[in-house]
ZARO-987148 format. One line per 4 residues: number of its first residue (from 1); for each residue x, y, z of C-alpha. Coordinates in nm, 2 decimals. Layout:
N
NUM	X:Y:Z  ...
end
This chain:
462
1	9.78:6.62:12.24  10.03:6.90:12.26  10.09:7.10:11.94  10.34:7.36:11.84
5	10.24:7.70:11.70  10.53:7.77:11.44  10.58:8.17:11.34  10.45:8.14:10.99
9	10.61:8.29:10.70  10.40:8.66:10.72  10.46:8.72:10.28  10.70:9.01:10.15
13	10.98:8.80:10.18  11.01:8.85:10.55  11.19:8.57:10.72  11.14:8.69:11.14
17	10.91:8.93:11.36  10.92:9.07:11.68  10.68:8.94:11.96  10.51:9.28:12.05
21	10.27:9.15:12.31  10.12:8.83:12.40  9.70:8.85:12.39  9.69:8.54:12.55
25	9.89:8.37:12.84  9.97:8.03:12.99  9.66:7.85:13.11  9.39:8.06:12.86
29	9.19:7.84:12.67  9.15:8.02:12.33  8.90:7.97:12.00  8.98:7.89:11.62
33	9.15:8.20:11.48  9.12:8.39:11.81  9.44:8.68:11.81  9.69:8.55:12.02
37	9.97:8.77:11.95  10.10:9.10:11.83  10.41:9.08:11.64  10.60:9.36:11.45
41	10.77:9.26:11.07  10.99:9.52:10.86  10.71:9.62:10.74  10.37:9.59:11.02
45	10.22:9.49:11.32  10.06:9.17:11.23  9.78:8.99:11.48  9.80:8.64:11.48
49	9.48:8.42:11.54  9.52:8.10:11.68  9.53:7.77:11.41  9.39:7.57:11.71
53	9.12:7.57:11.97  9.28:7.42:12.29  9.43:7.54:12.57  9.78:7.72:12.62
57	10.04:7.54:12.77  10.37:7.72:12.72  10.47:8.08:12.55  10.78:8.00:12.41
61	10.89:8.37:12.36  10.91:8.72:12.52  10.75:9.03:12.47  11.07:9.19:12.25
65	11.20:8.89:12.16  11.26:8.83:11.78  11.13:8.50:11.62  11.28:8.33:11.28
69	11.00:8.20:11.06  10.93:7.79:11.14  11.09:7.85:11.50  10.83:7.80:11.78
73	10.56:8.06:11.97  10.35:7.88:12.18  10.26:7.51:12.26  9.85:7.44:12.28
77	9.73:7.11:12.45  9.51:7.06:12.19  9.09:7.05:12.27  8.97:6.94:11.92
81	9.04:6.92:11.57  8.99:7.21:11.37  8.58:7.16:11.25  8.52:7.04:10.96
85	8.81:6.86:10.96  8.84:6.46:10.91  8.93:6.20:11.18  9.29:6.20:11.33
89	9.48:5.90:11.28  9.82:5.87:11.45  9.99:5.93:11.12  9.78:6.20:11.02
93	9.83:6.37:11.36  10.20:6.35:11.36  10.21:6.50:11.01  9.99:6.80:11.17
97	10.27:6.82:11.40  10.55:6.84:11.22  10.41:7.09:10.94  10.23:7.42:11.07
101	9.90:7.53:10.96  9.87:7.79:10.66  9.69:8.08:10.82  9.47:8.25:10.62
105	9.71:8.51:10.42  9.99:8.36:10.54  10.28:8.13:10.30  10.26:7.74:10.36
109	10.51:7.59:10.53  10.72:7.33:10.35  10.63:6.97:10.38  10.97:6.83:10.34
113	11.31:6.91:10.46  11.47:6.75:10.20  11.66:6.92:9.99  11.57:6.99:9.63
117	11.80:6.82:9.34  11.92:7.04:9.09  11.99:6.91:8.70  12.36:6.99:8.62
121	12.43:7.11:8.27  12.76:7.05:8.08  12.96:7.36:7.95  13.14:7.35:7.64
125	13.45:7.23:7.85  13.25:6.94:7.97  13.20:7.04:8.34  12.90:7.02:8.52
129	12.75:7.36:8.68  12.41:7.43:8.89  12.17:7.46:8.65  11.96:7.74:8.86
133	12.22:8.10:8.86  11.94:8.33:8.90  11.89:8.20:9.31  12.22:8.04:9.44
137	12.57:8.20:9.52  12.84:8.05:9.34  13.03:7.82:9.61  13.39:7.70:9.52
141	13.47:7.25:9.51  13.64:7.34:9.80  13.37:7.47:10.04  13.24:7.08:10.01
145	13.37:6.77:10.15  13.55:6.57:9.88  13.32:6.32:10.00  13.00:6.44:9.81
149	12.83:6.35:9.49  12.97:6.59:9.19  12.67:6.70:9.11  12.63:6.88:9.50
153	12.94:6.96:9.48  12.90:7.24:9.19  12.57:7.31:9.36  12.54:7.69:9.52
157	12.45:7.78:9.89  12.08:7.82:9.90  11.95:8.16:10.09  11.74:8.46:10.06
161	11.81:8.78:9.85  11.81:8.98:10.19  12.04:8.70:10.33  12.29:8.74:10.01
165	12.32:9.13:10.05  12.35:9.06:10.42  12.63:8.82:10.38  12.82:9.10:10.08
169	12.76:9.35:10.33  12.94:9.19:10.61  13.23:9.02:10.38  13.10:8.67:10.42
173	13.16:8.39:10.15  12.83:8.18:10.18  13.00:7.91:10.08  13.16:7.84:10.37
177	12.84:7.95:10.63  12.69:7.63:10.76  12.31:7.66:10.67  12.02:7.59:10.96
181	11.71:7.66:10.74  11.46:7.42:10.63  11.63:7.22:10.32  11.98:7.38:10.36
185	11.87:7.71:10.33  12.14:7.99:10.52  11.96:8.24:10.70  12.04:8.57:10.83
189	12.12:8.39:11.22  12.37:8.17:11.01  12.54:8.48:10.88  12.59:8.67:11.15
193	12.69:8.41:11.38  12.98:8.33:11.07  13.09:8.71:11.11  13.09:8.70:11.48
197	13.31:8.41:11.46  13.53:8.51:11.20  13.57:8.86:11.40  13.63:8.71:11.68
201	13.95:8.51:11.53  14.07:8.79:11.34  14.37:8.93:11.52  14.30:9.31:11.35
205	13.94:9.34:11.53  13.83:9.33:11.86  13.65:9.03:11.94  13.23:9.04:11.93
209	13.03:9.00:12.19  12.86:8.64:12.15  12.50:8.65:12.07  12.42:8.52:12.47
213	12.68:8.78:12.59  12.48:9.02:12.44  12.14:8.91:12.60  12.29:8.91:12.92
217	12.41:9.28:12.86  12.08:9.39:12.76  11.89:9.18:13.05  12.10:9.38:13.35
221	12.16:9.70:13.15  11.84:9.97:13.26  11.48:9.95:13.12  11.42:10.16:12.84
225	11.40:10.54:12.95  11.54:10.49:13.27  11.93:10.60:13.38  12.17:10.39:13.42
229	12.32:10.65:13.73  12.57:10.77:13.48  12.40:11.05:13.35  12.29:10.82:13.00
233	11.93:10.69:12.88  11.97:10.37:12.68  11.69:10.28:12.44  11.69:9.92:12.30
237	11.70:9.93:11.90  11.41:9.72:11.79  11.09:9.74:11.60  11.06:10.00:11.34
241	11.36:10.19:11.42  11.58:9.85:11.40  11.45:9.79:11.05  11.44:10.13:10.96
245	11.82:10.14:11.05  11.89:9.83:10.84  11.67:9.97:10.55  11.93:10.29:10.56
249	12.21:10.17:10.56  12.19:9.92:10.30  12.03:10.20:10.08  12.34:10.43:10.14
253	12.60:10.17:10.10  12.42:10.02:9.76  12.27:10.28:9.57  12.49:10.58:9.44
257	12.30:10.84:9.56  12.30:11.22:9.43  12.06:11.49:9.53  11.94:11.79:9.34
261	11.79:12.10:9.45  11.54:12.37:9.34  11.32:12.66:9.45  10.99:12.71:9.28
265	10.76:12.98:9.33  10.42:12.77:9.39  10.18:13.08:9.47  9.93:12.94:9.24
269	9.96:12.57:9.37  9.85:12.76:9.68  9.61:12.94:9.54  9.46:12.65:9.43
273	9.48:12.47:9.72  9.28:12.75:9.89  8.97:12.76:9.63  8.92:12.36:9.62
277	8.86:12.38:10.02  8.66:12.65:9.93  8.47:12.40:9.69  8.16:12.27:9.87
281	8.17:11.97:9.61  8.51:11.87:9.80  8.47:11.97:10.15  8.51:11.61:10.27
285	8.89:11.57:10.10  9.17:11.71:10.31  9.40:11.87:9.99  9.71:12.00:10.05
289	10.06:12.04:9.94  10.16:11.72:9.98  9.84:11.61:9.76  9.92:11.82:9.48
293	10.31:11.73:9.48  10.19:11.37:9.49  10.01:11.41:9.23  10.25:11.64:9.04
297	10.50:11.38:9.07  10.25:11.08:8.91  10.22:11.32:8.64  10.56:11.34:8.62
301	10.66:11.01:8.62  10.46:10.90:8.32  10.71:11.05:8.11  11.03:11.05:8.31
305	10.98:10.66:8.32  11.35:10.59:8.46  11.25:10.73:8.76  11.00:10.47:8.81
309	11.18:10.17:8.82  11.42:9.93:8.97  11.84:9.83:8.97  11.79:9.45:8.98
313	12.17:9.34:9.06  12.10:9.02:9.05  11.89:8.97:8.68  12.16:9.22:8.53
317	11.85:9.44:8.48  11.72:9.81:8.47  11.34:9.72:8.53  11.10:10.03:8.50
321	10.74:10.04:8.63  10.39:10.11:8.42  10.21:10.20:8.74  10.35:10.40:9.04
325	10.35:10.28:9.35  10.37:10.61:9.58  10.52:10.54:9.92  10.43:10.85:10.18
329	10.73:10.91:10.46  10.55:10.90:10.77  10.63:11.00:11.09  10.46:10.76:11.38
333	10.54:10.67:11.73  10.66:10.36:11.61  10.93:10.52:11.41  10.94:10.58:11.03
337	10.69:10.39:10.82  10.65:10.43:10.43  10.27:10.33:10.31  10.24:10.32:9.94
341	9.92:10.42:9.72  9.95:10.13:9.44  9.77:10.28:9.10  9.83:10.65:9.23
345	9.90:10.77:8.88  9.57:10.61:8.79  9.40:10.84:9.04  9.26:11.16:9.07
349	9.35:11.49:9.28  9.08:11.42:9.55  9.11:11.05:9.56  9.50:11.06:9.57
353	9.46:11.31:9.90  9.18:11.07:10.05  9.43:10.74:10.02  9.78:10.96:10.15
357	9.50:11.05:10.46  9.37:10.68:10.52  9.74:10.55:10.47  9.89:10.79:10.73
361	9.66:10.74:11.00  9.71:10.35:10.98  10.07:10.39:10.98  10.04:10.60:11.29
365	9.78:10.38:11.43  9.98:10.09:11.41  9.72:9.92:11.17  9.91:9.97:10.83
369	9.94:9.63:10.69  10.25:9.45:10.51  10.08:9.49:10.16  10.02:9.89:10.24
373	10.40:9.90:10.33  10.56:9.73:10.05  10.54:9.78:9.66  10.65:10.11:9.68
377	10.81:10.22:9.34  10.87:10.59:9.44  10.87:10.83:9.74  10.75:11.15:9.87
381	10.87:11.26:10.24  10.77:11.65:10.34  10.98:11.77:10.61  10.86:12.13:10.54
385	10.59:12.03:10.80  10.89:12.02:11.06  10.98:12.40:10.89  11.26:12.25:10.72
389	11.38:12.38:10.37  11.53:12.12:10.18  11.75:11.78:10.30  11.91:11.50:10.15
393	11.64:11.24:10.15  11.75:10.88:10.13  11.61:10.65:9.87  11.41:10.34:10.02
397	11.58:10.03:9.91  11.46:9.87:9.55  11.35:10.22:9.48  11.53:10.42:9.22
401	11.37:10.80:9.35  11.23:11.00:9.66  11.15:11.40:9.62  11.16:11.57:9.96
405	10.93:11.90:9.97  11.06:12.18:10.20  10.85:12.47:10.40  10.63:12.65:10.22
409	10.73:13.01:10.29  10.65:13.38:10.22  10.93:13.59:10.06  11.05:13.83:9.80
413	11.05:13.68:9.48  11.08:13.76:9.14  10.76:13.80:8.93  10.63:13.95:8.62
417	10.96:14.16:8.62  10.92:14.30:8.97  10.99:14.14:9.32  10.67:14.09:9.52
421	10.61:13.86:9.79  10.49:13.51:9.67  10.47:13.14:9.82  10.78:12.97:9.78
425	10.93:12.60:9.80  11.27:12.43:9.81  11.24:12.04:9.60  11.49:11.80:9.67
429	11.54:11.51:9.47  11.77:11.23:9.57  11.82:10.94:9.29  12.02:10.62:9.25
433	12.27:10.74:8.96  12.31:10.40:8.84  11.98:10.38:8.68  11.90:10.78:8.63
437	12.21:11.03:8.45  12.20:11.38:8.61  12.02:11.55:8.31  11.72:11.29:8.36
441	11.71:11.34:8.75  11.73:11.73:8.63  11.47:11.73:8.37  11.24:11.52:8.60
445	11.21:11.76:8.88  11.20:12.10:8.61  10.88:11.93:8.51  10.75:11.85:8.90
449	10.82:12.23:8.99  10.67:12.33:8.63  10.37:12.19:8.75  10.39:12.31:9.08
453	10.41:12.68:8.96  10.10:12.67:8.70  9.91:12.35:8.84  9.61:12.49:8.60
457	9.40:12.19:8.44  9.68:11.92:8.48  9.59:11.87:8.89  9.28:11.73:8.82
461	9.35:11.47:8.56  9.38:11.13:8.58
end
């Protein structure tokens, strides 16, 4: 029998992936949980092992393509059941059909389509409203046809988080977007196809390219890093620098950002830097100024707690964190990827530079996985490994801080009353000011650069 591989829902929220490459091809007859595909998320490169043994009939996407969650892969004619399994019957096998297996680590799939009822409550006034207002956008009696039951019609249009702040970037009233989800949900494809639409009518802006006009753009426009005999290089924007682009923009456009500077003398952060290499006791851990700030910053953190936490919009709610989760900027030929240590405040000096190391060669080996890229409550990038002084860093979204640590550089400083040449650092500290006032933000990095100019005991604390 033939049988559909669905992309299964990958966790972290994520609702499509990009098909990096195919391991398999039409024709290969593959094994139970053999990798079949490479495919890239907001957040990893995920392999996919197969939920059948059988044979491949049909790859139902491209190399660059970019798949929904629940829309189709690859078709198998299928060899076998799954062992251990019980006897197919022709109702059981059509059931296998029509809901995708659970991989292991993977979300389940629904088994119904059918949308969920919602209980109405009455207001004081009498009338009915949806019951559940933490998940569903209000949607006016209009956006309904008079036709329906009251009870659907007070009922709000059912999508993602992601998909809402999609929709209030772009101007859209989900109420009026036509859903395509399982069970009524609106996804991100149903929102920008209702912008494309409503651009395209709108007399002020030039009309949008049609999501198959754009395909057939990119499918005669030149390969990626070849000319176009016009003097230009176009690059696709996909991948990591797609979501990365996505990830900025929302961050810049939601969170008030502000960004404080200053320039601490860390000759004995140095210093100590130098003797713990020195230590034969810890040889093995690579500890160096991004270490130390790391852990500086955990230190930090414990009792700046408003810098550890979380604007939730939608809850109404400053939520602050009692563990940091340090996410490390790192710069791979993928594009920019943010691992996070989870517990790194619970961790030492030497075991906090041991997981940044581990982290940061995954991310640039392409092996980071979606749980070492998300959970991040806090961020450290160093672009004084570039030689660069000090920048505006932006905060990653759901994230309320991110320190940026500039070139460590040699110069005349004041010390002990006289100016002598000492090892000195530019901190920047960007913030979301609706959770943190300026004084907090302020006092926050005084005590990161107080710690970075007499590290002493406090370094090697957990």
């Amino acid at each position: 029998m033939i049988a559909e591989f669905r992309l299964p829902d990958l966790g972290e929220g994520l609702t499509e992936a990009e098909v990096v490459q195919w391991l398999v091809a039409e024709g290969d007859t593959v094994t139970l949980n053999q990798p079949i595909a490479e495919v890239e998320t907001a957040k990893a490169v995920v392999e996919l092992p197969s939920p059948y043994a059988g044979t491949v009939t049909a790859l139902r996407a491209e190399a660059g393509d970019t798949v929904a969650v629940g829309d189709a892969l690859l078709a198998f004619e299928v060899a076998a059941a799954p062992e251990g399994a019980a006897p197919r019957t022709t109702a059981t096998a059509a059931a296998a059909e029509a809901v995708p297996p659970t991989l292991v680590g993977y979300g389940a799939a629904p088994r119904s389509t059918e949308r969920p009822r919602r209980r109405s409550r009455q207001r004081a006034s009498g009338e009915a409203v949806a019951a559940d207002t933490a998940v569903l956008e209000a949607a006016p009696h209009d956006a309904l046809p008079a036709d329906q039951p009251a009870d659907a019609r007070h009922e709000r249009p059912r999508s993602t988080p992601p998909v809402r702040k999609l929709a209030k970037e772009l101007g859209v009233d989900l109420a009026l977007v036509e859903a395509s989800g399982v069970a009524g949900v609106i996804t991100r494809a149903d929102v920008e196809a209702f912008a494309e639409r409503s651009a395209a009518l709108s007399p002020a802006g030039a009309p949008a390219l049609a999501r198959a006009d754009r395909r057939d753009v990119e499918a005669v426009g030149p390969a990626m890093g070849e000319t176009d005999g016009t003097g230009e290089t176009r690059v696709p924007i996909r991948g990591v620098r797609k979501r990365t682009a996505e990830a900025m923009v929302r961050s810049a456009f939601t969170a008030p950002h502000v960004t404080v500077f200053l320039t601490v003398d860390v000759t004995e952060t140095m210093r100590l830097i130098a003797a713990l290499r020195d230590d034969p006791a810890l040889g093995g851990h690579r500890i160096g100024v991004l270490a130390v700030a790391a852990k500086a910053v955990c230190l930090a953190l414990g009792r700046h707690r408003e810098l550890n936490a979380h604007w939730d919009d939608e809850a109404g709610e400053i939520v602050q964190y009692d563990r940091v989760g340090l996410g490390i900027a790192a710069a791979t030929p993928r594009g920019l990827l943010v691992p996070v240590v989870h517990g790194a405040d619970a961790l030492a000096l030497d075991e906090l530079a041991d997981a940044i190391g581990a982290l940061a060669e995954a991310a640039r080996a392409g092996r980071a996985t979606p749980a070492q890229l998300g959970g991040g409550t806090f961020s450290l990038t160093n672009f004084g490994v570039f030689g660069v002084d000090a920048g505006t860093p932006i905060l990653n979204p759901g994230e309320t801080g991110i320190l940026g640590l500039g070139a460590v550089r040699r110069q005349p400083w004041e010390h002990e009353g006289a100016v002598a040449l000492r090892d000195v650092m530019t901190l920047s500290l960007s913030f979301d000011h609706r959770v943190v006032d300026g004084e907090q933000g302020s006092r926050f990095l005084t005590e990161v650069a107080g710690i970075l100019r007499e590290p002493g005991r406090a370094m090697l604390l957990r």
